[in-house]
Backbone as JSON Lines, residues from 0, in Angstrom:
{"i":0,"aa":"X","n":[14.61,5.18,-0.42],"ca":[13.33,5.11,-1.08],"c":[13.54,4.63,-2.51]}
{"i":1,"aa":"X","n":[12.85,3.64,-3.19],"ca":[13.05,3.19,-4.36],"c":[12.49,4.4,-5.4]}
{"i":2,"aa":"X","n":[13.3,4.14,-6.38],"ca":[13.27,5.51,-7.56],"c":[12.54,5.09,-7.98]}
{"i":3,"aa":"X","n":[10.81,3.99,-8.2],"ca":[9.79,3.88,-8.55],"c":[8.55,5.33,-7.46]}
{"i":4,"aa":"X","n":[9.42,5.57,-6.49],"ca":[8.47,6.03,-5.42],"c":[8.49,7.24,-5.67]}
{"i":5,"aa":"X","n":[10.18,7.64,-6.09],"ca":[10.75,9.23,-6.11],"c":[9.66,9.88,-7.49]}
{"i":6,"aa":"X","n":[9.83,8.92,-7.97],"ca":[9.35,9.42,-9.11],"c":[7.54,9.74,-9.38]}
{"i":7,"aa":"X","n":[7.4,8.5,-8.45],"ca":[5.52,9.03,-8.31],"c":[5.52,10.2,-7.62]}
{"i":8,"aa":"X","n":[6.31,10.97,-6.54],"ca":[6.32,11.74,-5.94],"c":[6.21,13.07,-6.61]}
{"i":9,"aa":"X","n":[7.31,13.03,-7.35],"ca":[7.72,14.03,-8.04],"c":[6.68,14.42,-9.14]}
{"i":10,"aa":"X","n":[6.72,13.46,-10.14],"ca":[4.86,13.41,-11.07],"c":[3.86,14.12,-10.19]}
{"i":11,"aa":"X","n":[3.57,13.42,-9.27],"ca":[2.35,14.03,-8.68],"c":[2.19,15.2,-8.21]}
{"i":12,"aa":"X","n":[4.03,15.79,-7.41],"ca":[3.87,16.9,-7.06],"c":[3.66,17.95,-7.85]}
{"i":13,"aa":"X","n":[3.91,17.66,-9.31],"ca":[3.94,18.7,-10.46],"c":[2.52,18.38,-11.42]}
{"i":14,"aa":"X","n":[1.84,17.38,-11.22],"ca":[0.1,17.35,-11.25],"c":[-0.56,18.13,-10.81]}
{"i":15,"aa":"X","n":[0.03,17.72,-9.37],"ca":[-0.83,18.35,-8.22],"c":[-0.95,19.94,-8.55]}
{"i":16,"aa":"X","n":[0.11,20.82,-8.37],"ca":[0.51,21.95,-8.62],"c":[-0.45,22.09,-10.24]}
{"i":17,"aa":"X","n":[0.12,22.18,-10.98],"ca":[-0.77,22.1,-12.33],"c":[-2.21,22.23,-12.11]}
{"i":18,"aa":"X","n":[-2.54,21.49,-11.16],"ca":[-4.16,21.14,-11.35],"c":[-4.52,22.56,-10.0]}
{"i":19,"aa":"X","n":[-4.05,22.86,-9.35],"ca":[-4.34,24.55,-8.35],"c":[-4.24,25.58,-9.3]}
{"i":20,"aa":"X","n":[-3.01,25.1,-9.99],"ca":[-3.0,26.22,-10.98],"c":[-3.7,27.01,-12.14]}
{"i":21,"aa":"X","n":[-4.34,25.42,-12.52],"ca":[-5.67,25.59,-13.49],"c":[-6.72,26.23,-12.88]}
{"i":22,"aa":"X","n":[-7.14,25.25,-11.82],"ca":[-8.35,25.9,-10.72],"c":[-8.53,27.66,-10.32]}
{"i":23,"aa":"X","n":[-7.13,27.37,-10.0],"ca":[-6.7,28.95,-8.85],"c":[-6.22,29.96,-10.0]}
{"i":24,"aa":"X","n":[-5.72,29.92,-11.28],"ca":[-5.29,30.99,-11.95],"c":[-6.19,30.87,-13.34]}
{"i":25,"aa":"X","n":[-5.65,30.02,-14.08],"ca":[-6.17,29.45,-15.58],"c":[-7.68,30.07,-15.8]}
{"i":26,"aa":"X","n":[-8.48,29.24,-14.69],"ca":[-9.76,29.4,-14.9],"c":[-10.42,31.37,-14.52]}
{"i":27,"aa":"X","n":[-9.75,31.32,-13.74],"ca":[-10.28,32.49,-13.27],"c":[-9.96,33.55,-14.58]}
{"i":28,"aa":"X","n":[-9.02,32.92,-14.78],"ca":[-8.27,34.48,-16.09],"c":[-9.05,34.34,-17.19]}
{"i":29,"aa":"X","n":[-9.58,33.04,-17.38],"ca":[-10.78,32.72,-18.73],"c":[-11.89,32.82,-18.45]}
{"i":30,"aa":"X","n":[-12.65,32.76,-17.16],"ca":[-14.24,33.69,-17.29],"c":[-13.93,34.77,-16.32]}
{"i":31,"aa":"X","n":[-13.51,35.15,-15.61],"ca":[-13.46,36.92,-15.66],"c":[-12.44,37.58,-16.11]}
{"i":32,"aa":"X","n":[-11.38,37.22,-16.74],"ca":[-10.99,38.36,-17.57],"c":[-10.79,38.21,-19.53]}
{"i":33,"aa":"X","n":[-11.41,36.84,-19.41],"ca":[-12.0,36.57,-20.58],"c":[-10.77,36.13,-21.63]}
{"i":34,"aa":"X","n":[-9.53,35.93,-20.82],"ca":[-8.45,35.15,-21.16],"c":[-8.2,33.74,-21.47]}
{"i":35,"aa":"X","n":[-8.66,33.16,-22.39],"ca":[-9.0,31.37,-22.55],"c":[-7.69,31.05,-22.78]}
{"i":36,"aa":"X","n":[-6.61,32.0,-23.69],"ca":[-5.56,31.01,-23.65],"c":[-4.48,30.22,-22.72]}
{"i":37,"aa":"X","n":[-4.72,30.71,-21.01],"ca":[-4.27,30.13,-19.72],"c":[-5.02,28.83,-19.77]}
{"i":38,"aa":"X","n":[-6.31,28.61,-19.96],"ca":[-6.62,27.39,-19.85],"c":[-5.97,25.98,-20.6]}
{"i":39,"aa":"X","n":[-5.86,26.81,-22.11],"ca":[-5.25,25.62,-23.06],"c":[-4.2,25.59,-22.81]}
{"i":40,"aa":"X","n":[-3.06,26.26,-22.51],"ca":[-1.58,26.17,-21.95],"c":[-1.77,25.4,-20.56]}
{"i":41,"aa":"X","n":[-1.93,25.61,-19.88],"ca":[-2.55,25.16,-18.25],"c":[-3.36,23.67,-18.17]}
{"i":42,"aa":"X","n":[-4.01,23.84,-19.07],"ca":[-4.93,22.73,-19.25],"c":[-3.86,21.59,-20.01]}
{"i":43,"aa":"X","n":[-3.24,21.79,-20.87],"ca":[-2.4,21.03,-21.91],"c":[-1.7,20.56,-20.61]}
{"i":44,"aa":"X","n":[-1.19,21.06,-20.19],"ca":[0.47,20.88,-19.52],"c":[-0.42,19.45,-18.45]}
{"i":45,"aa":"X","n":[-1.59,20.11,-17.63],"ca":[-2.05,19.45,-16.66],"c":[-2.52,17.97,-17.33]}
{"i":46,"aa":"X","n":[-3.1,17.69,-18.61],"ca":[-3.46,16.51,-19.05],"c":[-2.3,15.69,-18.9]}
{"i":47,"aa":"X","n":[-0.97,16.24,-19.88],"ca":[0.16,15.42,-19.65],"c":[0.61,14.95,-18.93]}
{"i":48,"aa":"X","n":[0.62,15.51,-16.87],"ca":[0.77,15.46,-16.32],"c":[0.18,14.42,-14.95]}
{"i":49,"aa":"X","n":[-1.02,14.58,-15.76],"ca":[-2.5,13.73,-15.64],"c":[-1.7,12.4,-16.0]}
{"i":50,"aa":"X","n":[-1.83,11.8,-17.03],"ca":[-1.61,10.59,-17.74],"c":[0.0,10.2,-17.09]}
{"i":51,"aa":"X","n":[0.76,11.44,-17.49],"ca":[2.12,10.55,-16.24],"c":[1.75,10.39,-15.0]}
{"i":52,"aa":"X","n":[1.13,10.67,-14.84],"ca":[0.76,10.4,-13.02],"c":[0.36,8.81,-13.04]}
{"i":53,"aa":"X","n":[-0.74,8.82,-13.57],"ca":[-1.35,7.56,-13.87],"c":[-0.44,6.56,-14.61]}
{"i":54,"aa":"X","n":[0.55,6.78,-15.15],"ca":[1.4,5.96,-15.66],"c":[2.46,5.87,-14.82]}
{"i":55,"aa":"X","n":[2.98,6.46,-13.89],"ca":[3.73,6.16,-12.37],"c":[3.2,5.41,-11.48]}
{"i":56,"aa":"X","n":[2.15,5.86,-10.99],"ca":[0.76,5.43,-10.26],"c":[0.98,3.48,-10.55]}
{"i":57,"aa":"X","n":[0.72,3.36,-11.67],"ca":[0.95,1.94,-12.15],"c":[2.18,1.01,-12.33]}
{"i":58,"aa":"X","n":[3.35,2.02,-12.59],"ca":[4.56,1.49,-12.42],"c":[5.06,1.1,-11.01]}
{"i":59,"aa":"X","n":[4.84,1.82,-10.37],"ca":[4.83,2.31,-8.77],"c":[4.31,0.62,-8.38]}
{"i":60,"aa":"X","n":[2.84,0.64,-8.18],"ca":[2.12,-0.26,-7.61],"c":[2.66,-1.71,-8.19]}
{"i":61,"aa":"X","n":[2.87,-1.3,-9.19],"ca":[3.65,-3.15,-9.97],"c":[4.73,-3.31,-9.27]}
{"i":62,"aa":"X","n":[5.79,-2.5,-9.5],"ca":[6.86,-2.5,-8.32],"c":[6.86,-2.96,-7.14]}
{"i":63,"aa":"X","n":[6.18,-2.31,-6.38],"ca":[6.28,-2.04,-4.97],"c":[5.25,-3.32,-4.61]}
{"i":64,"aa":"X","n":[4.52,-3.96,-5.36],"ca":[3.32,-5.25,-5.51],"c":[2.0,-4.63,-4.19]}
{"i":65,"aa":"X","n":[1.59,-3.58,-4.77],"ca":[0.68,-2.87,-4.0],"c":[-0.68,-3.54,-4.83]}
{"i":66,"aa":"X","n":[-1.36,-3.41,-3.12],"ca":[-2.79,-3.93,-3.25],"c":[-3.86,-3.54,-4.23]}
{"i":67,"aa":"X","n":[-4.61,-3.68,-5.46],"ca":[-5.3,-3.23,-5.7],"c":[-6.33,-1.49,-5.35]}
{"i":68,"aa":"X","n":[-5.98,-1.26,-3.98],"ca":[-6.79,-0.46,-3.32],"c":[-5.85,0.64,-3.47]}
{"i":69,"aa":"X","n":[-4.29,0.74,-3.33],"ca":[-3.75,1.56,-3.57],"c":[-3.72,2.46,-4.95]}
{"i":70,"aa":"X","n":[-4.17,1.65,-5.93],"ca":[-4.22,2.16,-7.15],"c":[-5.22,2.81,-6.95]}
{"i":71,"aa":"X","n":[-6.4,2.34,-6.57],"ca":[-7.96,3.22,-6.62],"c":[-7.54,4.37,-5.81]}
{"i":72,"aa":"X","n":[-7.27,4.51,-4.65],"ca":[-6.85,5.46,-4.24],"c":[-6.02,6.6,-4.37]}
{"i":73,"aa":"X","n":[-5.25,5.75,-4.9],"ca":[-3.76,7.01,-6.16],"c":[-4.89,7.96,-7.1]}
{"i":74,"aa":"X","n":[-5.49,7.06,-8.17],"ca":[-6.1,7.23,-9.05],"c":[-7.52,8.49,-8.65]}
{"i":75,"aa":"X","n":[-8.45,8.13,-7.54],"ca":[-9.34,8.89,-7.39],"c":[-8.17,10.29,-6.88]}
{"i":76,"aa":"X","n":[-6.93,10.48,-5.78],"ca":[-6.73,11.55,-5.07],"c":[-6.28,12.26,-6.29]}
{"i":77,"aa":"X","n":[-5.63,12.09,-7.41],"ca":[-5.36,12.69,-8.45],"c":[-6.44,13.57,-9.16]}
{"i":78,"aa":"X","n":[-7.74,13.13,-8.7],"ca":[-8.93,13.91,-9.49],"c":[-9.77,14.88,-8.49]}
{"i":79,"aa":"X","n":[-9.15,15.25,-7.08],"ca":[-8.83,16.18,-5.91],"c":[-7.78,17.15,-6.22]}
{"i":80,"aa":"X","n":[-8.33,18.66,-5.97],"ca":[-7.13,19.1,-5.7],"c":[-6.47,18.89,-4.17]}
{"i":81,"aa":"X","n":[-5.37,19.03,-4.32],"ca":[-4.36,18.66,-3.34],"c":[-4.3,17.13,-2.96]}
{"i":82,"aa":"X","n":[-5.33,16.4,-3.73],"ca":[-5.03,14.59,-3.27],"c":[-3.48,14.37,-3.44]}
{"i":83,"aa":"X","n":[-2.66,14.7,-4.72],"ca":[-1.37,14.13,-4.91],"c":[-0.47,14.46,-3.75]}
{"i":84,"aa":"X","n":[-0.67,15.73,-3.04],"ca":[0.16,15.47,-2.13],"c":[-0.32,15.16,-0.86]}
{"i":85,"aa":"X","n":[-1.74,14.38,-1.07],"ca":[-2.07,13.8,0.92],"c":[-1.64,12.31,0.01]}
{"i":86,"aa":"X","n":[-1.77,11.97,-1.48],"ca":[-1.71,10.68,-2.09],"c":[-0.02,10.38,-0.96]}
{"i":87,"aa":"X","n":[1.06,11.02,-1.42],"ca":[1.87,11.03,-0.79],"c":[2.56,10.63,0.2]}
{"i":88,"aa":"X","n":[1.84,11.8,1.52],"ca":[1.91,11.57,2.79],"c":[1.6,10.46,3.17]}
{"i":89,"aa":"X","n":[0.56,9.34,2.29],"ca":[-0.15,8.36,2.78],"c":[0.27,7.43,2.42]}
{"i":90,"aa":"X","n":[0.9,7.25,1.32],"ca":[2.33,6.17,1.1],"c":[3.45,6.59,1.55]}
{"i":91,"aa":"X","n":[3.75,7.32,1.61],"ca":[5.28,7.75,3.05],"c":[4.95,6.7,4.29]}
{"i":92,"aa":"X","n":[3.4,7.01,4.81],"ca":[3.18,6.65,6.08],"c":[3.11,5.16,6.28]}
{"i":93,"aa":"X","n":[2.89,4.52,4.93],"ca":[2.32,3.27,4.14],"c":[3.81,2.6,4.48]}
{"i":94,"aa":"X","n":[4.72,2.87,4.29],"ca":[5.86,2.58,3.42],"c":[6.81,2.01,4.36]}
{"i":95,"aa":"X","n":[7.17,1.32,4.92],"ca":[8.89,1.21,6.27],"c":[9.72,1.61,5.18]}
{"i":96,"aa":"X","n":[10.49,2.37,6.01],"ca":[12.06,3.16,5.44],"c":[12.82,2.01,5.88]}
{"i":97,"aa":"X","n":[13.32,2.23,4.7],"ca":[14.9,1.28,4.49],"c":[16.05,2.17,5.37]}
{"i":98,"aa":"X","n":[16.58,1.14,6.26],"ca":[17.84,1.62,6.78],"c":[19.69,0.98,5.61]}
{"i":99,"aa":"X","n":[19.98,1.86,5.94],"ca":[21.37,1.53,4.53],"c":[22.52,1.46,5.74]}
């Protein structure tokens, strides 16, 4: 697998995660237990994570000389939780494996 791919993988899987985490912990701890600073830690980490995605996302597709449609699609599953990792599965499935 080309280390343009490993690496969208990896970004996304730690987006992805980030962004459940916000949803599923962050938020909850800032309106019912009235804990905001999970969000800005949580939230911080996830923006960064955000923008590398999208900056793989693009490296990726230049690379690999992916269709226009793949980007839209990278781009919207990133703003899903759990898109980064069906984003994934769906360029795995996208993809012929190299035999060595």
């Amino acid at each position: 697998m080309p280390a343009v791919l490993r690496q969208l993988f990896w970004i996304g899987r730690l987006e992805g995660a980030s962004f459940l985490l916000l949803l599923g912990v962050a938020m909850p701890l800032k309106y019912l237990a009235g804990q905001p600073l999970a969000v800005r830690v949580v939230g911080t980490l996830h923006g960064v994570l955000f923008v590398l995605f999208l900056a793989a996302l693009w490296r990726a597709a230049d690379a690999q000389a992916w269709p226009r449609r793949h980007v839209i699609v990278g781009a919207i599953a990133s703003l899903v939780p759990f898109g980064t990792f069906w984003f994934e599965r769906w360029v795995r499935a996208a993809t012929p494996a190299r035999r060595t």
